[in-house]
N, C-alpha and C positions, 0 to 999 in steps of 0.2 A: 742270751741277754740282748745281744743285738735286734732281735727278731720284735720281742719287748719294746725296745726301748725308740724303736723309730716308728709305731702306730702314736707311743703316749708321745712323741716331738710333736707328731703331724696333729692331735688333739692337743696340746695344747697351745698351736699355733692357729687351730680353729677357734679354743676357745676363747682367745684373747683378741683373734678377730672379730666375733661375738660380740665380747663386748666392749670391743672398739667403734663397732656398727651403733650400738646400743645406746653409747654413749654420744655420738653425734646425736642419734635420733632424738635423743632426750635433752639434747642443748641446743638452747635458743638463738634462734638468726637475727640477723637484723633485717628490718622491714625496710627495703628501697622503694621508689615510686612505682607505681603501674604502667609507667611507663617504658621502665629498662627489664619487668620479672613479667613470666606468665605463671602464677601458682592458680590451683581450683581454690576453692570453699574450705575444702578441708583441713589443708596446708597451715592455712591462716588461724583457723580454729586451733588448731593444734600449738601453733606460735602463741596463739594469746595465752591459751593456758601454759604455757611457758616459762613467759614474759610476767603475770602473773605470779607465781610463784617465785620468779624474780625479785617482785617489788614485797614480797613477804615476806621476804626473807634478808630485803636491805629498802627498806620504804627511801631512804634518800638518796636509791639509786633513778638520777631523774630519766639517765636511759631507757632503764627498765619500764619506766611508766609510759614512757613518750611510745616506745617497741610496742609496748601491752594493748595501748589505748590504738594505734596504726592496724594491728593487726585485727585488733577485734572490728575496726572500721571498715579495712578491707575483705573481713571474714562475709559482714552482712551486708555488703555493697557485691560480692561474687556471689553471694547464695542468693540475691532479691529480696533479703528480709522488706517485712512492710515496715514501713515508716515508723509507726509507734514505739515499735521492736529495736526497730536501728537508734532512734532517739532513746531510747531507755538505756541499752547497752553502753554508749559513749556516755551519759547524765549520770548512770552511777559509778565509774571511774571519774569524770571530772568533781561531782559532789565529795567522793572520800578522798580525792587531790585536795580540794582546796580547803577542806577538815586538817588535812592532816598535817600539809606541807603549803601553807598559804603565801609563802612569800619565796617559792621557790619556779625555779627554770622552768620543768614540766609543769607548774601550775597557771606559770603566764603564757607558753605557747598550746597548750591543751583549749584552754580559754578561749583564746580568740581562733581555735579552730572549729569550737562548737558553740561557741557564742549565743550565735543566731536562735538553740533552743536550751541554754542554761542560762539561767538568772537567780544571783545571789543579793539582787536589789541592788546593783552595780548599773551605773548610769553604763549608757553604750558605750561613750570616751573612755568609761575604764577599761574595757578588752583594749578597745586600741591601744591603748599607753601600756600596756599589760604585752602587746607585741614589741615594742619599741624596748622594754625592758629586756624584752628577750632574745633580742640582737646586739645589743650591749651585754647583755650577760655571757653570750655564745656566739659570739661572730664568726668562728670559726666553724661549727656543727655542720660539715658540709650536707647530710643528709635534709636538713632543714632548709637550705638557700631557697626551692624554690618554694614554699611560704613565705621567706623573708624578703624576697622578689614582689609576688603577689601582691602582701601587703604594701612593702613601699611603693608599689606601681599604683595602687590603691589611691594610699594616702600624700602618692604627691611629694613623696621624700627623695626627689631625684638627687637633692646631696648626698644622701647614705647609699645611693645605686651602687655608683662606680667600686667601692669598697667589695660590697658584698661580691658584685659580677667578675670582678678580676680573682679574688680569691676563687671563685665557683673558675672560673678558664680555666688560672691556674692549677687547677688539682689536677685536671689531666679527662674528670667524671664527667666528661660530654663528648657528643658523638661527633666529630671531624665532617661527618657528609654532612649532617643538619646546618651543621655552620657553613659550610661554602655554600650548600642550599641556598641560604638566607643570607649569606654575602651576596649572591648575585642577585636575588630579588632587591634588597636594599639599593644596589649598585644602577640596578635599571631604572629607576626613580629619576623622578624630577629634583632638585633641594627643596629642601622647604615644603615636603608632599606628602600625605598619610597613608598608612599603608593598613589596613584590615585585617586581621588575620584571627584564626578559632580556638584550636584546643592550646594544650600546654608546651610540647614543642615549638608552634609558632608561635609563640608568645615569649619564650625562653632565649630561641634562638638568635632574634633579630638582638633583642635587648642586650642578651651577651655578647652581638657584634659590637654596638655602640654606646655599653658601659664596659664592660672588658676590655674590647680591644680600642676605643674609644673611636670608630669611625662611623661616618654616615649620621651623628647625631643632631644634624639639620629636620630629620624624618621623622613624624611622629607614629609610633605605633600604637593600634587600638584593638584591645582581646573584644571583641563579638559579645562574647559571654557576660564579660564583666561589666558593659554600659547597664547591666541590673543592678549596678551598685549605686547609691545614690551617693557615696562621699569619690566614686569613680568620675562620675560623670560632674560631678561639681569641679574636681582637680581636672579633668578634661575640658572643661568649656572655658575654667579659667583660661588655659592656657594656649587656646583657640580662639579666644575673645568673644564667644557665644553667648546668647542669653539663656539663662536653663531652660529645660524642655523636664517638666514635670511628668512623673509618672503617674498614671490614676491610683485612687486608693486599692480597685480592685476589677477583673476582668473576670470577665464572664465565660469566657473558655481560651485554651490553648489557641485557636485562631487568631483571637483578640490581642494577646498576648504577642503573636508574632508579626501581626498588622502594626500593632504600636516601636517594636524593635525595629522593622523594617523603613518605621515612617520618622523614627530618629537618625536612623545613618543616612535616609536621603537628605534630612537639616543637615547633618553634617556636613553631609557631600556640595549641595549646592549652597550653602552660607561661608563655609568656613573660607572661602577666597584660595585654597589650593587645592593640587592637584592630586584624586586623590585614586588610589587602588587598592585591588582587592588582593589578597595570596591566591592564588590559584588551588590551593585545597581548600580554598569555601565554597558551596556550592553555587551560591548568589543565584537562587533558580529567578528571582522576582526585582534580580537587579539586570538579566541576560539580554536584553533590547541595547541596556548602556555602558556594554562592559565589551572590550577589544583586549585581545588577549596580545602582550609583548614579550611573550617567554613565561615565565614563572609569576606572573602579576597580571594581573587586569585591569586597566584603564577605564577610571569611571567617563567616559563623555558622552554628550545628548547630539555630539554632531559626531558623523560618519569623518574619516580619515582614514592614513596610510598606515596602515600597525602592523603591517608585514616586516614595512623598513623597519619599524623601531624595535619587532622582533630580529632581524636580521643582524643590526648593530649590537644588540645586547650579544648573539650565540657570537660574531666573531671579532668584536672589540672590547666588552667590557666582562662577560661573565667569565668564572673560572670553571672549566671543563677538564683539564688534568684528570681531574682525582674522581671522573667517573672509569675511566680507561684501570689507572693504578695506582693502588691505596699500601704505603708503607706502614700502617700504621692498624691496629686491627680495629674495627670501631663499637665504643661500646654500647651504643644503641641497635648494632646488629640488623636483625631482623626489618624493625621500624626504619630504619635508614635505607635498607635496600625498596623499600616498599614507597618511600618517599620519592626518591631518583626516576620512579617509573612517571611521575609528573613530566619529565620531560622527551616523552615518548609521544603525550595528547597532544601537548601544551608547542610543538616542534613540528606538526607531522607536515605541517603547511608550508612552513620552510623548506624540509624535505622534499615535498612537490613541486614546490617552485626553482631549487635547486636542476630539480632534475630535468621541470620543462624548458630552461633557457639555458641547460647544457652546461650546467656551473660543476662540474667532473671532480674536483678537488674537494670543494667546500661539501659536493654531496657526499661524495665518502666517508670525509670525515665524519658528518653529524649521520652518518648510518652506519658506522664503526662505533659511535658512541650506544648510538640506541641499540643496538644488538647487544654490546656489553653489558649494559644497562639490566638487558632482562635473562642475558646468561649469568648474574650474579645472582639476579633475584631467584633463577630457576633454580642454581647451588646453594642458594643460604633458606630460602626461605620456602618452595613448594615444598611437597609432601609425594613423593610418585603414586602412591596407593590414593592421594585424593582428585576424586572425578574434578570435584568444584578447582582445585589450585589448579591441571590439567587444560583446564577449560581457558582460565588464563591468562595460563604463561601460551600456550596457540592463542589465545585474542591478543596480544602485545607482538607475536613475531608475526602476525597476522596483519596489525594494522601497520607494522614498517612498512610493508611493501605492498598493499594493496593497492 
């Protein structure tokens, strides 16, 4: 009997793993930003139908819709759908959203996140008032903050900031490096000086230093991306005392286009009466004659100066370096964080040589104990040994310390 009875134990401990497996695979995730997940095409596919069937199965699950409509967004944003395709896919979930559930949470933040190509014969101010509803509705949804960021950075709502950003700190769901990152670039500023920055990390970052933890808020931050907004740049010039800078109706190609971006931030830069820099992850190819690098930021100016010194004050008076050396805390931007940190390997190496040629022995070790650490984290968290390309490198970063 024995003999029996422990293949049928071991089957049915297979089969219940089965469909233990089974049943994960066929239960829907939740969709986080592109910024903390790496899924393919497929993944997403697979969530939307899902998610999906989620919402069919309980239409006033506003989750399920908000999941459904993300997934299918980031399904044909990873695959290159063409435009058409990608605008149809989000038009007919937002169109049977607001059929079905017109005065609900996912129908007000679906809205104003496709806005731009569904129209219900709704003036523009109704998306926006349509987002506002939907921070009042869900203040809490922390998967949502950075929309609700976005828009309030938008539209100018620096009284509802601090709310959302302290709740978004205090959850814990931000990466620890990005923030000391963008502590010390904030820190190296001037008061009262603008600071330029690109994708959504620096955009997130700084702001959550200075609505969350409530410092450095003399400094105005400007996302790159968003001066294409036209209710962005009207809350920005208020508040810079600007006169607006009109965009054409229409450009006649991608150059045009970047000619015109390029030839606002210098209005910017030389009207606004402060001092102003760039983050050092923008590439600024067409700002590089006026740009001096002080560590982590780059100083817009038309006259030549000492920006060693001002580098030099930032690495051993004002930035905080601890926590590239040792991190108690594990971070959960991961990969993107380590990859960040290697900014101060370029952005340093001058220091480093000037350390070394005037025999400064202490201070040079230290900031070459950092950079080494720096890219022996990167080499454990985030190369690949089997790839040529990551290979190539992490020997170009232990290469530029000491050459």
């Amino acid at each position: 009997m024995k003999k029996i009875l422990i293949p049928l134990f071991i089957m049915a401990v297979l089969a219940t793993a089965i469909v233990t497996a089974q049943t994960r695979k066929d239960k829907p995730e939740k969709i986080v930003s592109f910024i903390k997940t790496e899924h393919d095409a497929q993944w997403y596919a697979h969530q939307a139908s899902l998610w999906e069937k989620e919402v069919n199965k309980n239409p006033d699950n506003d989750d399920a819709w908000y999941y459904w409509f993300t997934a299918t967004r980031y399904y044909h944003m990873s695959g290159m759908s063409d435009q058409d395709v990608y605008d149809k896919a989000l038009t007919d979930i937002a169109y049977r959203l607001h059929k079905e559930r017109p005065e609900s949470y996912a129908r007000y933040i679906i809205d104003y996140e496709c806005g731009h190509f569904v129209s219900y014969n709704n003036k523009p101010d109704d998306l926006q008032d349509n987002m506002l509803k939907a921070i009042q509705m869900r203040p809490d949804f922390e998967l949502l903050y950075p929309q609700y960021v976005i828009y309030l950075t938008q539209a100018g709502r620096t009284d509802l900031m601090p709310g959302i950003l302290k709740k978004w700190y205090e959850s814990g769901d931000y990466s620890y490096a990005t923030l000391a990152f963008f502590y010390n670039a904030l820190a190296g500023m001037e008061q009262n000086s603008i600071l330029f920055v690109g994708g959504d990390i620096d955009t997130f970052s700084p702001l959550m230093i200075q609505y969350g933890k409530g410092l450095f808020q003399d400094r105005i931050v400007i996302n790159e991306s968003m001066l294409w907004k036209p209710e962005y740049r009207k809350t920005l010039f208020r508040q810079l005392g600007l006169e607006p800078y009109e965009e054409p109706e229409t450009f006649s190609d991608q150059k045009e286009m970047n000619q015109w971006l390029d030839n606002l931030i210098f209005y910017i830069a030389q009207n606004s009466g402060r001092t102003v820099y760039f983050s050092c992850t923008l590439s600024n190819q067409n700002f590089r004659e006026h740009l001096y690098s002080e560590g982590l930021i780059n100083r817009y100016s038309t006259r030549r100066y000492d920006n060693l010194s001002a580098k030099r004050r930032n690495f051993e008076s004002v930035y905080l370096t601890d926590y590239l050396l040792e991190s108690f805390s594990a971070d959960t931007f991961d990969r993107i964080a380590y990859k960040l940190s290697l900014n101060y390997i370029a952005n340093f190496k001058s220091l480093l040589d000037y350390y070394k040629a005037q025999g400064l022995k202490s201070e040079y070790d230290k900031l070459r104990r950092i950079m080494i650490h720096i890219v022996d984290m990167y080499k454990e968290h985030v190369c690949d040994p089997d790839s040529k390309e990551d290979q190539f490198t992490l020997k170009h970063y232990y290469d530029e310390i000491d050459r």
